[in-house]
ZAKE-542509 format. One record per residue (C-alpha): residue number from 1; x, y, z. Coordinates in Angstrom, 2 decimals, m for minus. Each point is the difference from the previous one (the first is absolute). Layout:
// ZAKE-542509
<NUM <X Y Z>> ...
//
This chain:
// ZAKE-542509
<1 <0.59 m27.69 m0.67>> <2 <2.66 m0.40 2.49>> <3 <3.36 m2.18 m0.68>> <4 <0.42 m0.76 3.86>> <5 <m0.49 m3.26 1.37>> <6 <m0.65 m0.78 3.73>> <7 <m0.17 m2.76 1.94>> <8 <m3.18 m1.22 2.12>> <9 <m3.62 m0.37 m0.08>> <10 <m1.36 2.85 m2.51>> <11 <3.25 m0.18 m2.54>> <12 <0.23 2.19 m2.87>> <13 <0.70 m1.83 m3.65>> <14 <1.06 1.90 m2.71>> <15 <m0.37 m1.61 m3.11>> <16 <2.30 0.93 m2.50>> <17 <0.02 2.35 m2.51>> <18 <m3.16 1.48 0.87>> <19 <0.90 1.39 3.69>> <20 <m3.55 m0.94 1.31>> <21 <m0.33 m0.36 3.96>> <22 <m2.70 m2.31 1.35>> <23 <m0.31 m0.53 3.80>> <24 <m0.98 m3.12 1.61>> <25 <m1.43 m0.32 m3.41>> <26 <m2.59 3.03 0.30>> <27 <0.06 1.63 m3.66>> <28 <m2.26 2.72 1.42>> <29 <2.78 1.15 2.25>> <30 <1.75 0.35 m3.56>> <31 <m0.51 3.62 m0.23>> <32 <m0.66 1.11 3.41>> <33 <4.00 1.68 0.23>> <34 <m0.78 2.07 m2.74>> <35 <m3.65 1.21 1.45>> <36 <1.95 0.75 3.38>> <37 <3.09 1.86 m1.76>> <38 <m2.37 2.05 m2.46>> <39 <m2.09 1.15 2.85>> <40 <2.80 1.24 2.22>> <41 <1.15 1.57 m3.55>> <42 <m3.64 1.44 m0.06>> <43 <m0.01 1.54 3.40>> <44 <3.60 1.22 m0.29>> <45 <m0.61 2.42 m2.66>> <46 <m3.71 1.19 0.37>> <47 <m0.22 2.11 3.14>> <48 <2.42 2.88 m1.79>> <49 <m2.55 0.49 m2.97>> <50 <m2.61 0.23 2.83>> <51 <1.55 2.50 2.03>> <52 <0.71 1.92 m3.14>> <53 <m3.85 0.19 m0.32>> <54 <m0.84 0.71 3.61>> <55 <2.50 3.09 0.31>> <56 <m2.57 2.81 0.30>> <57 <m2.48 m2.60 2.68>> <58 <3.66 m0.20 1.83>> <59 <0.06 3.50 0.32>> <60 <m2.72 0.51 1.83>> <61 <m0.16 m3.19 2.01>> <62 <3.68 1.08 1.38>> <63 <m0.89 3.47 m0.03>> <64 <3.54 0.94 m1.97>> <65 <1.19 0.63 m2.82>> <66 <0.54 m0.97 m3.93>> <67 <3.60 m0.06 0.49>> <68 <m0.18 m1.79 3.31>> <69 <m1.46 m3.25 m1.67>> <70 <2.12 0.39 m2.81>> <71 <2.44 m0.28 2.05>> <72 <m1.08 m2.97 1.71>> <73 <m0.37 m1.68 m3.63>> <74 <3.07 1.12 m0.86>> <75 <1.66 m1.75 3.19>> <76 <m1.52 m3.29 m1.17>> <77 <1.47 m0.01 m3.12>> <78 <3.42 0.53 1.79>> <79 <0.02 m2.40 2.78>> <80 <m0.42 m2.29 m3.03>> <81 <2.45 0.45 m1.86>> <82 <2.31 0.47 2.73>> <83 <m0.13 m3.16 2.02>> <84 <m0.68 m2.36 m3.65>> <85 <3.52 m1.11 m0.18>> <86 <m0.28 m1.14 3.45>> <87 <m2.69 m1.49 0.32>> <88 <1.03 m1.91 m2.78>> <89 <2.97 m0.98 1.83>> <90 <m2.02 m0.97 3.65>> <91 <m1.67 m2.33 m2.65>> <92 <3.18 m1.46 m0.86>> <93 <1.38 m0.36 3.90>> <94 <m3.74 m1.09 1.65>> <95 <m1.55 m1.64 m2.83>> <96 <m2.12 1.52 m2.90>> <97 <m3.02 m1.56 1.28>> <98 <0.13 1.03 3.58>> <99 <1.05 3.38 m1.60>> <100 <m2.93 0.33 m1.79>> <101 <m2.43 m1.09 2.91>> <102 <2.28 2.63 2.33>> <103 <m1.37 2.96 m2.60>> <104 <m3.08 m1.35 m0.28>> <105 <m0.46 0.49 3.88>> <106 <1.85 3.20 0.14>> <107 <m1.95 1.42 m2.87>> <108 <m3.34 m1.05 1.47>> <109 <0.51 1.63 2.94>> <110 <0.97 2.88 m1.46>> <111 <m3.47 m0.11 m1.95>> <112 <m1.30 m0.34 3.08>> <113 <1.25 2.76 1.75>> <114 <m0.87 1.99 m3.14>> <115 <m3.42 m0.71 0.36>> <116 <m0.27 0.93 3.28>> <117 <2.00 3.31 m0.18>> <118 <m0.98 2.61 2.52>> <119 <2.76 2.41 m1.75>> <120 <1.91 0.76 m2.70>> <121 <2.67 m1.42 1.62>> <122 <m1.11 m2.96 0.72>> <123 <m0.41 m0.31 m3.42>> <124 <3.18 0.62 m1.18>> <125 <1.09 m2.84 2.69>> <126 <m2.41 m2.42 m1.10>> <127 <m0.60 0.75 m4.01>> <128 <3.47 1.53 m0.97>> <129 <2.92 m2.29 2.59>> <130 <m1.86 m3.18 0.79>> <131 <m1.68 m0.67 m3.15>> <132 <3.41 1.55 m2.41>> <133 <1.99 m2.33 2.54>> <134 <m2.92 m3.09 m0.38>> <135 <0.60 0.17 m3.71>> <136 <3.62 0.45 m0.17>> <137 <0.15 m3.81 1.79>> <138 <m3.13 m1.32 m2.38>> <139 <1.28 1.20 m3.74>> <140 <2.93 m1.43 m0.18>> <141 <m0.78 m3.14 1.81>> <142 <m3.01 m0.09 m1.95>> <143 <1.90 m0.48 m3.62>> <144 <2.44 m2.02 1.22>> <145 <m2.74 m2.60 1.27>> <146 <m1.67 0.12 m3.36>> <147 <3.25 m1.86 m1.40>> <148 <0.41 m2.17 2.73>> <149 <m3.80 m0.90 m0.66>> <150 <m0.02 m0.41 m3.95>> <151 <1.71 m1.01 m2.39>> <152 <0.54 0.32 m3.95>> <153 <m3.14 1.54 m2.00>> <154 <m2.04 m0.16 3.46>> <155 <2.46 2.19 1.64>> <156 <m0.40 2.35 m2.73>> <157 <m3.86 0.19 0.45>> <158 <0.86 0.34 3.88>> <159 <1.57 3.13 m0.88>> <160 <m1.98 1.37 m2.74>> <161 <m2.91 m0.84 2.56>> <162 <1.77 2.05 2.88>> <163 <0.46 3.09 m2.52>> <164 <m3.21 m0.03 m1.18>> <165 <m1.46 m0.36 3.82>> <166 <2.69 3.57 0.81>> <167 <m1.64 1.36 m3.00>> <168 <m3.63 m0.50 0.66>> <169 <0.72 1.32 3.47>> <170 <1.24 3.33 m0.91>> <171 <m3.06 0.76 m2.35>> <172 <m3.08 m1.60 2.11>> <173 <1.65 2.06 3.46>> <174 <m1.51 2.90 m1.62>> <175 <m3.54 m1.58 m0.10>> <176 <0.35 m1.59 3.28>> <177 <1.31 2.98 1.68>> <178 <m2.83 2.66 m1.86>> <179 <m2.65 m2.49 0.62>> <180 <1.00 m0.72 4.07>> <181 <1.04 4.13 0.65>> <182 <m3.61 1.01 m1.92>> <183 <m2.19 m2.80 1.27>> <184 <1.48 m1.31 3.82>> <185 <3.69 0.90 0.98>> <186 <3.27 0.11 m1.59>> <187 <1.30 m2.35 3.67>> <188 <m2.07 m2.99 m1.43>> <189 <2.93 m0.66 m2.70>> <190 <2.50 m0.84 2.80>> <191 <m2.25 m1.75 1.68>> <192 <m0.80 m1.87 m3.22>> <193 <3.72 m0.54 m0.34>> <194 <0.51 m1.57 3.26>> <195 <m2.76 m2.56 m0.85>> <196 <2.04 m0.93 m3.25>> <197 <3.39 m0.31 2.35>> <198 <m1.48 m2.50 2.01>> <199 <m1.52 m2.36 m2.91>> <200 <3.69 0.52 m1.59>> <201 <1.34 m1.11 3.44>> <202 <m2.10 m3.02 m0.02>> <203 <0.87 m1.31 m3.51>> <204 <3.72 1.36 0.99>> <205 <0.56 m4.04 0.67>> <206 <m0.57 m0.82 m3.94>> <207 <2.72 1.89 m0.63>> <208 <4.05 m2.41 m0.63>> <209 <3.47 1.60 0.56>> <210 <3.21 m0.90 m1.46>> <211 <1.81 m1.65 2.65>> <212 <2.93 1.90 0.62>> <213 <3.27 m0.93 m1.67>> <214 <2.42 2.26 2.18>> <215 <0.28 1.18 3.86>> <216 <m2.13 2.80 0.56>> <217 <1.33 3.60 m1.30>> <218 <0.36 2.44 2.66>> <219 <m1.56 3.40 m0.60>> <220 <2.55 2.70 m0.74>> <221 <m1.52 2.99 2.03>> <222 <2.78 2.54 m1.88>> <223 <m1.07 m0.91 m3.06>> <224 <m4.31 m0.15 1.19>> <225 <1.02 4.18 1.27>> <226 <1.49 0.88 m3.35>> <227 <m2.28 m1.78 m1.82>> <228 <m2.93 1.71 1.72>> <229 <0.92 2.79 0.22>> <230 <1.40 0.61 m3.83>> <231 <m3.31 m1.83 m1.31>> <232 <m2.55 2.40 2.50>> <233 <1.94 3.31 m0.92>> <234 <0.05 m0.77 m3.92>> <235 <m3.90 m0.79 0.35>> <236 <m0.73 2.98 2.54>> <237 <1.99 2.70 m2.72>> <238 <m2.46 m1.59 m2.69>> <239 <m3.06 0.37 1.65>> <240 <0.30 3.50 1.47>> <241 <1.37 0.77 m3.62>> <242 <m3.17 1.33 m0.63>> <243 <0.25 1.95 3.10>> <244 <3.08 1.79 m0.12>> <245 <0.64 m0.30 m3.48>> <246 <2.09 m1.67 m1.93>> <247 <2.84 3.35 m0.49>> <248 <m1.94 2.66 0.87>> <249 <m0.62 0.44 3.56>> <250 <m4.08 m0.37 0.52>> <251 <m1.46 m0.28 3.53>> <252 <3.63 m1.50 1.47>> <253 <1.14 m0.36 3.45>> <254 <3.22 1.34 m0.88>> <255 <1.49 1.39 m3.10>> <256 <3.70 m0.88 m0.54>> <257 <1.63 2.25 m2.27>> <258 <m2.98 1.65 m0.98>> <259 <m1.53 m3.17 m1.53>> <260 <m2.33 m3.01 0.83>> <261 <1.49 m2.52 2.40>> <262 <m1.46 m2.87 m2.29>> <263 <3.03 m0.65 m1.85>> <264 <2.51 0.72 3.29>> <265 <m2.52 m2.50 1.63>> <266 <0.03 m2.73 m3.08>> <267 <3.63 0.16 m0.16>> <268 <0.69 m0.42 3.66>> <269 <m2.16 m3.23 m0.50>> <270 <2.06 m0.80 m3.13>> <271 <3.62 0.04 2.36>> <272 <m1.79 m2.07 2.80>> <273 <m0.60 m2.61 m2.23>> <274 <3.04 m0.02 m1.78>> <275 <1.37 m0.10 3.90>> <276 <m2.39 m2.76 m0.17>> <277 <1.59 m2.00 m2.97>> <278 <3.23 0.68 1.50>> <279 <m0.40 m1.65 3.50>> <280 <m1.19 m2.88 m2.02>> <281 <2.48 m0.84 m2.09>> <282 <2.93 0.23 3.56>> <283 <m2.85 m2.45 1.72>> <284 <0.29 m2.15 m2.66>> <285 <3.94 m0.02 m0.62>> <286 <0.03 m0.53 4.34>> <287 <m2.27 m3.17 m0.83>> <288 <m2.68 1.97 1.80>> <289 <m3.69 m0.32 m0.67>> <290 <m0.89 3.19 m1.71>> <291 <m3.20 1.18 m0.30>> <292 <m0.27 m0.44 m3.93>> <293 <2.58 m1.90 m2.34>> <294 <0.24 2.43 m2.67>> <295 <1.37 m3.33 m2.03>> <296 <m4.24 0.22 m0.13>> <297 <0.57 2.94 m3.01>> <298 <2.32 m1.85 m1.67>> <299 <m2.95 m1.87 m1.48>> <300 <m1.17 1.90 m3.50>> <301 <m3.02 m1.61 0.24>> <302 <m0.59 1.19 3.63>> <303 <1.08 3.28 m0.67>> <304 <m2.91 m0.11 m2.87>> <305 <m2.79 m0.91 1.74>> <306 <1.05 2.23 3.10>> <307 <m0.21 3.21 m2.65>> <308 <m2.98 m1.45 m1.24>> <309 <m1.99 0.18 3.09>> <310 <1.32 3.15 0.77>> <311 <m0.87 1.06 m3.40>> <312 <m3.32 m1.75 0.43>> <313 <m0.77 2.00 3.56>> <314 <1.45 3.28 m1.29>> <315 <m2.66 0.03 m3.38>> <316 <m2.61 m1.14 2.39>> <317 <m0.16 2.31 2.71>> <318 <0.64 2.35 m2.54>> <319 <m2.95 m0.35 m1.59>> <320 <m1.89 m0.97 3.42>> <321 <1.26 3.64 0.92>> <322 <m1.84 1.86 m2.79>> <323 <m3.40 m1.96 m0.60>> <324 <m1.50 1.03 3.65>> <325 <0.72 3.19 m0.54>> <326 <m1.13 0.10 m3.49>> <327 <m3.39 m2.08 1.25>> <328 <m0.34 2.16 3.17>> <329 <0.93 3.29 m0.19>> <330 <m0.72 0.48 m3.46>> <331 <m2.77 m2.17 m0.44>> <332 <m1.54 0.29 3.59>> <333 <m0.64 m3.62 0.61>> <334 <0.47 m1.32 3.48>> <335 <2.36 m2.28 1.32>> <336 <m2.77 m3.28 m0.81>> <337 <m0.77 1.34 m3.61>> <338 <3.87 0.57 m0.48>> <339 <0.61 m3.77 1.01>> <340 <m2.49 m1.71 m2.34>> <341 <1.66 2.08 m2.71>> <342 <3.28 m1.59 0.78>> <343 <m1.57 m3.62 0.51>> <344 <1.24 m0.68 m3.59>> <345 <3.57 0.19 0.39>> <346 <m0.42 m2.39 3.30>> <347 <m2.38 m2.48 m2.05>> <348 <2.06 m0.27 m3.62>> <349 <3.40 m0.47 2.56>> <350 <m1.05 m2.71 1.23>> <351 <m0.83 m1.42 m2.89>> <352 <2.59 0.84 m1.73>> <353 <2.28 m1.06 2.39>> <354 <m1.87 m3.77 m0.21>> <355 <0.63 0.21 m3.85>> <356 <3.41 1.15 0.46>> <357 <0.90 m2.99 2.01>> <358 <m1.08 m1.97 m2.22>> <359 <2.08 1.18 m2.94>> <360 <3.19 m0.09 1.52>> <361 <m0.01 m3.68 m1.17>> <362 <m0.32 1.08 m3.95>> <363 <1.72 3.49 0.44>> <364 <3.35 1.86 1.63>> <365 <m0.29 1.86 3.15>> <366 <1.28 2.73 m2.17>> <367 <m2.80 m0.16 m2.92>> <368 <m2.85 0.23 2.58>> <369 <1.53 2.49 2.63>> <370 <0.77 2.58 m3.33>> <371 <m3.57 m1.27 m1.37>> <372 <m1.67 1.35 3.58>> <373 <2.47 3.31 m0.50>> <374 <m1.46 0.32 m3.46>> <375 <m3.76 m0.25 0.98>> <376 <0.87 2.15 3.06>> <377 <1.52 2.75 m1.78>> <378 <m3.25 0.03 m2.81>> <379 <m2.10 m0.19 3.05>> <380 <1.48 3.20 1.78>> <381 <0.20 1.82 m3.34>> <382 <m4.02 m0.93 m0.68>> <383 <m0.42 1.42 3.77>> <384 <1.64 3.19 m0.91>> <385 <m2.27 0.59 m3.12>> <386 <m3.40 m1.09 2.62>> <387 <1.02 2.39 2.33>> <388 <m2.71 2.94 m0.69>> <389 <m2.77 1.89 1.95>> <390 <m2.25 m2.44 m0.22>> <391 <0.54 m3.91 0.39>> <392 <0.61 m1.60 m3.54>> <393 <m2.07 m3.23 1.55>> <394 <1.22 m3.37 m2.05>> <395 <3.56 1.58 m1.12>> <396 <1.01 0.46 3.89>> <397 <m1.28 m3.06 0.76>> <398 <1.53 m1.78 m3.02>> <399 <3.45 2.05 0.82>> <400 <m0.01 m1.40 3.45>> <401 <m0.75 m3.45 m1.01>> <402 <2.86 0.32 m2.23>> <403 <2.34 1.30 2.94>> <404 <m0.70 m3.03 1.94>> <405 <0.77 m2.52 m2.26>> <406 <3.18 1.88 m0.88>> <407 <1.02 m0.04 3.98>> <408 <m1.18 m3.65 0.14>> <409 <1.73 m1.19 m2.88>> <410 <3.43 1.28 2.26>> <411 <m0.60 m1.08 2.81>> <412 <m0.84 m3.76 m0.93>> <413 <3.37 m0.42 m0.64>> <414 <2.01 2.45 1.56>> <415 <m0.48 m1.21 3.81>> <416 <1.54 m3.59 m1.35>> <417 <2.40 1.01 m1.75>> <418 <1.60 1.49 3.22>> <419 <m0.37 m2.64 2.07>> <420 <0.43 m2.40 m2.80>> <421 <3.63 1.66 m0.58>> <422 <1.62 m0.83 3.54>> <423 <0.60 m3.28 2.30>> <424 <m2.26 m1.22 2.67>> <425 <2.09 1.99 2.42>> <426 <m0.46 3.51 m2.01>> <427 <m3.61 0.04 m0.03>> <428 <m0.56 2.35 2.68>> <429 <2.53 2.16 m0.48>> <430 <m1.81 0.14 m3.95>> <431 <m2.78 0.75 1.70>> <432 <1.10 2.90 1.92>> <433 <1.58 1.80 m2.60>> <434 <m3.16 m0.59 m2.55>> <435 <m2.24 1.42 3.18>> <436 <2.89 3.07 0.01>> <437 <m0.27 m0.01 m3.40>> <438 <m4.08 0.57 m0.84>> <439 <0.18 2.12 3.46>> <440 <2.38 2.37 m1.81>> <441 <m1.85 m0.29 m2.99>> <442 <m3.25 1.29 1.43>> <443 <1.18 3.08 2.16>> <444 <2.07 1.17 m3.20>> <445 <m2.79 m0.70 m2.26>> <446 <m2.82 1.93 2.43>> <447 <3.00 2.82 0.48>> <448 <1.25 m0.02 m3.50>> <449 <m3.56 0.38 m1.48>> <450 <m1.39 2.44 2.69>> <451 <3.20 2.10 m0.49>> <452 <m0.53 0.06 m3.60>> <453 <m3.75 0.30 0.54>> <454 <m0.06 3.59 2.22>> <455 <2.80 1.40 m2.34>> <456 <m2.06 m0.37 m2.96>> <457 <m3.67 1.76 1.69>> <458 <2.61 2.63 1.18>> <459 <1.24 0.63 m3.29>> <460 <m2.92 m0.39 m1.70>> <461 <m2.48 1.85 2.49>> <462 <2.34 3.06 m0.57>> <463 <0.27 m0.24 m3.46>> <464 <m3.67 0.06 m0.61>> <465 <m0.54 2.72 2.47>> <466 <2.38 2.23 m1.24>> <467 <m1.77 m0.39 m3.92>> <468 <m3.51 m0.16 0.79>> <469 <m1.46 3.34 m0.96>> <470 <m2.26 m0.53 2.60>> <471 <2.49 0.63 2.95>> <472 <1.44 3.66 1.01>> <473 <3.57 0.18 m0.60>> <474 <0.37 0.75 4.27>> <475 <m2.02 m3.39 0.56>> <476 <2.18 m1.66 m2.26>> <477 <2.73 1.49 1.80>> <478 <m1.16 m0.93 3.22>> <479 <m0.68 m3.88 m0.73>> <480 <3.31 0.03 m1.23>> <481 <1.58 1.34 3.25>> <482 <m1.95 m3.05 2.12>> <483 <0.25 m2.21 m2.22>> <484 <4.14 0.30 0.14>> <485 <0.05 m2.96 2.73>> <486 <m2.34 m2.31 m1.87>> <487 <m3.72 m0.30 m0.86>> <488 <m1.76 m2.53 2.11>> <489 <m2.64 m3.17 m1.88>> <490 <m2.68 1.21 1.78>> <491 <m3.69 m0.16 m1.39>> <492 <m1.44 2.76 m2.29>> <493 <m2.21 1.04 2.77>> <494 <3.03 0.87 2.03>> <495 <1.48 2.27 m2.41>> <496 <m3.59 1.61 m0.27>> <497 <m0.21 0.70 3.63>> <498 <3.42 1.57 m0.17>> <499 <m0.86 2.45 m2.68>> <500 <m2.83 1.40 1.77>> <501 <1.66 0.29 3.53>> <502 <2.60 1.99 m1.96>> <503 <m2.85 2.14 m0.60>> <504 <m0.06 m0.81 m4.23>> <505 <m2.70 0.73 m1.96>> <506 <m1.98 m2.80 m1.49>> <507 <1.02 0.43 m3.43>> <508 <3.77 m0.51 1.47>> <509 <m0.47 m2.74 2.20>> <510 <m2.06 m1.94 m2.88>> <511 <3.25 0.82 m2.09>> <512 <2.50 m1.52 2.38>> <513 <m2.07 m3.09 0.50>> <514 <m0.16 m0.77 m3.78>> <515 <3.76 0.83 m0.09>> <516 <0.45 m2.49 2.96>> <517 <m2.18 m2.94 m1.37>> <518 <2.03 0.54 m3.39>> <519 <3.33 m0.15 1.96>> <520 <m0.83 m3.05 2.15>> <521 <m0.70 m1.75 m3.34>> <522 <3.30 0.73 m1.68>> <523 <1.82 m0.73 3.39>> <524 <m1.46 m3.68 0.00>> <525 <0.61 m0.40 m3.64>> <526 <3.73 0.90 1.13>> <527 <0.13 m2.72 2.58>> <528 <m1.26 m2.64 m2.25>> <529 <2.03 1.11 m2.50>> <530 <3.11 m0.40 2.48>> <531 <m1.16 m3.15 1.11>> <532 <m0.05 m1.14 m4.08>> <533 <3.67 0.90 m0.39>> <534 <0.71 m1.52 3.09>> <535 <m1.59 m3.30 m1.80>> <536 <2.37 0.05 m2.55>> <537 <3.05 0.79 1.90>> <538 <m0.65 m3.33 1.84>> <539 <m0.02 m2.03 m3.59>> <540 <3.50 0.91 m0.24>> <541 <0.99 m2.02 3.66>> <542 <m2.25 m3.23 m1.41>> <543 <3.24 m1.19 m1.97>> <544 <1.08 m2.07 2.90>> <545 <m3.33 m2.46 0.47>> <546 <m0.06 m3.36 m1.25>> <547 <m0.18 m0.38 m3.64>> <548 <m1.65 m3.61 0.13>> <549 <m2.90 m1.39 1.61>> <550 <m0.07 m1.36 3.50>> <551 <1.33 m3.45 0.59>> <552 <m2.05 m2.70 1.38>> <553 <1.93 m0.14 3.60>> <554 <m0.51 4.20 0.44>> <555 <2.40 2.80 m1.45>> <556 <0.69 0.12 m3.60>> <557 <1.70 m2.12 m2.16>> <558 <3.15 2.37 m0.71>> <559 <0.50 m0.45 3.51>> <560 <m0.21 m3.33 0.14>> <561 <2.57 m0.79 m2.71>> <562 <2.27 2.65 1.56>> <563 <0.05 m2.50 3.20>> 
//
């Protein structure tokens, strides 16, 4: 494990070349960082596939509305990615470890609070700003202690471990949070997470630092308000993409120029962060501490693996976007039922992810990151040809299973090589932008998707209506007039329920839910389909990852005869 020594009763001895830690001699303790770290991974990433579950059991506990929590998840998301960078760099000026124990306490009490809330706003305090600030400390903190904590082929199971951990997270907070909404409350999650803080907190004391090898930085609050603010309004334009629209205005706040404010909105981000990279580069030349050495970038390899979990995050989501609604809404399974039909991806990424660290001893970073992009790719295009009216049973199953080892194949190398590609002193910093990197990747892979999703059941729906025989030629007129601002994914039943409140005849109404279930098949097919190319786009940014296999000490071996 760790390369530290310290002095004193309890010394750590590392004995070479395999980076194993023992304490006071206690082997069992061997492991114990990597239990603590993958929990905190754990409880970092599952309460947003809960909520996601627990929207409509929101609704009514608040008494609001859709939007309203959506909004609320939405903040999350943003607080997030806003504040990454710096936490990274309070790790760097208090101390990674005591920066991860900070977020840990923050976060639980924001879990805390959430369970508790009397009000929606409440739970935007507790869920959205305590818990988003919480985990902006934790994450990066949290990788940069794996590598002060392992080393060499053990440091790449650390991460491959942690990855897997993130992965399993996102697909079992379905289950948890269908099987806690249906059977007690959706609040016993957060109180669940609070439980897992404090058994983090108490193994927090396994956990080595590198000592410090420079004065402390100090935090550049210029750069932390461009930063944040470029990084939020990027990720807020994305999200409400699906909203407002990507060009054409939908339901917008404002409409500049007659069109969406997405792209005004993206590109305003866009200026703040090149504002951001800007500021940097004067701290720097003033032998100021900037916020984030863009020397970082400079680093092929870095730049790689950061694409590659953005990449990774994007596909993900992506896909993570469409199969609820596929299994839901089309389907009519409920949130539990919806979960255990995910379980595979969860189960075969962790595995894979296992395997995967294995192999990095016998293969490249770059043969097994384009083998998971391979089996990925087959996997989404298998999902698109499951995707019917009724479930196709072992070919879902076996198309999920073949998602997750895809994902887990990438992600058992792609967290090292990051961290693996910098000094002891750019760890956090690595950290924050890989956080900054996967957060950017999910909100563009959930916007992307969904955008790409509703366009193609508003297209279709029309289409269908306007050529089934079935439908007047005024009907067909008509759906095409509301359907100008977008067709909502709503369940069959819904669109049934409209017909006849219009006052259609049963013959009609029968006629525009066939045409609907059609469309909502086609429109899936459509996201998958974009999520496939988006597959292969990221083969062509894999040029950059190590061609050999990783050296004994940690990194690969083209590094270490570039040294």
């Amino acid at each position: 494990m760790t390369g530290r020594q310290r002095g004193g009763p309890g010394a750590q001895r590392e004995r070479a070349g395999t980076g194993t830690r023992r304490i006071g001699g206690a082997a069992t303790r061997r492991w114990g960082p990597l239990l603590a770290l993958a929990t905190a991974q754990f409880v970092m990433v599952l309460d947003q596939s809960v909520m996601n579950v627990s929207i409509s059991t929101l609704v009514d506990d608040f008494d609001t509305t859709v939007p309203a929590i959506q909004a609320v998840i939405t903040l999350y998301c943003l607080v997030m990615a806003m504040f990454m960078l710096t936490g990274a760099k309070i790790g760097d000026i208090i101390g990674r470890r005591r920066a991860f124990v900070t977020g840990l306490v923050v976060y639980a009490c924001g879990s805390a609070l959430t369970a508790a809330a009397p009000t929606l706003a409440v739970l935007a305090l507790g869920w959205s700003v305590l818990e988003g600030i919480g985990a902006a400390l934790v994450l990066p903190a949290l990788v940069a202690l794996v590598a002060d904590n392992f080393t060499g082929h053990e440091r790449t199971a650390a991460y491959a471990a942690i990855g897997g951990v993130a992965g399993a997270g996102i697909a079992v907070g379905p289950i948890l949070g269908g099987w806690a909404t249906t059977e007690l409350t959706w609040r016993v999650i957060f109180v669940g997470e609070v439980v897992l803080v404090v058994l983090v907190l108490l193994a927090a004391r396994l956990l080595a630092e590198s000592a410090r090898g420079r004065p402390a930085p100090r935090l550049d609050l210029v750069g932390t308000a461009l930063s944040a603010c470029g990084v939020g309004t990027v990720v807020l334009g994305t999200l409400q993409s699906s909203t407002w629209g990507w060009v054409r205005p939908k339901d917008a706040p404002v409409e500049p120029f007659g069109l969406s404010p997405t792209p005004f909105v993206i590109a305003l981000g866009g200026t703040l962060l090149w504002a951001f990279t800007a500021w940097q580069r004067h701290r720097e030349h003033a032998a100021g501490d900037p916020l984030l050495h863009l020397g970082l970038l400079k680093s092929p390899p870095l730049r790689a693996g950061l694409i590659g979990l953005f990449a990774q995050n994007l596909i993900l989501m992506g896909v993570f976007f469409v199969m609820p609604l596929y299994l839901q809404l089309v389907l009519g399974l409920n949130a539990l039922e919806t979960g255990v039909r995910m379980l595979p991806v969860s189960v075969m990424m962790f595995v894979a992810s296992a395997a995967g660290s294995r192999l990095s001893s016998r293969l490249s970073v770059r043969a097994i990151v384009r083998t998971g992009l391979v089996l990925t790719g087959a996997a989404v295009l298998a999902l698109m040809a499951a995707v019917r009216p009724d479930l196709a049973g072992p070919a879902f199953a076996l198309s999920m299973g073949v998602l997750g080892t895809g994902m887990g194949l990438m992600v058992s190398q792609l967290g090292n090589l990051v961290q693996s590609s910098v000094g002891t002193s750019g760890r956090a910093e690595a950290g924050g932008l890989q956080y900054t990197g996967q957060q950017l990747g999910s909100s563009l892979g959930i916007a992307l998707i969904g955008a790409i999703v509703l366009a193609g059941l508003t297209g279709a729906f029309v289409s269908k209506v306007e050529q089934d025989q079935r439908v007047s030629a005024q009907v067909a007129e008509q759906v095409g007039v509301a359907a100008g601002t977008g067709v909502d994914f709503v369940a069959t039943g819904q669109i049934q329920a409209a017909a006849r409140k219009a006052g259609l005849g049963t013959a009609t109404a029968d006629a525009l839910v066939d045409d609907y279930e059609e469309a909502q098949l086609v429109s899936l097919k459509a996201g998958l389909l974009a999520t496939a190319l988006l597959v292969l786009g990221s083969l062509a940014f894999t040029r950059d990852l190590p061609r050999t296999p990783a050296a004994p000490g940690g990194g690969s071996a083209d590094r270490r005869r570039r040294r």
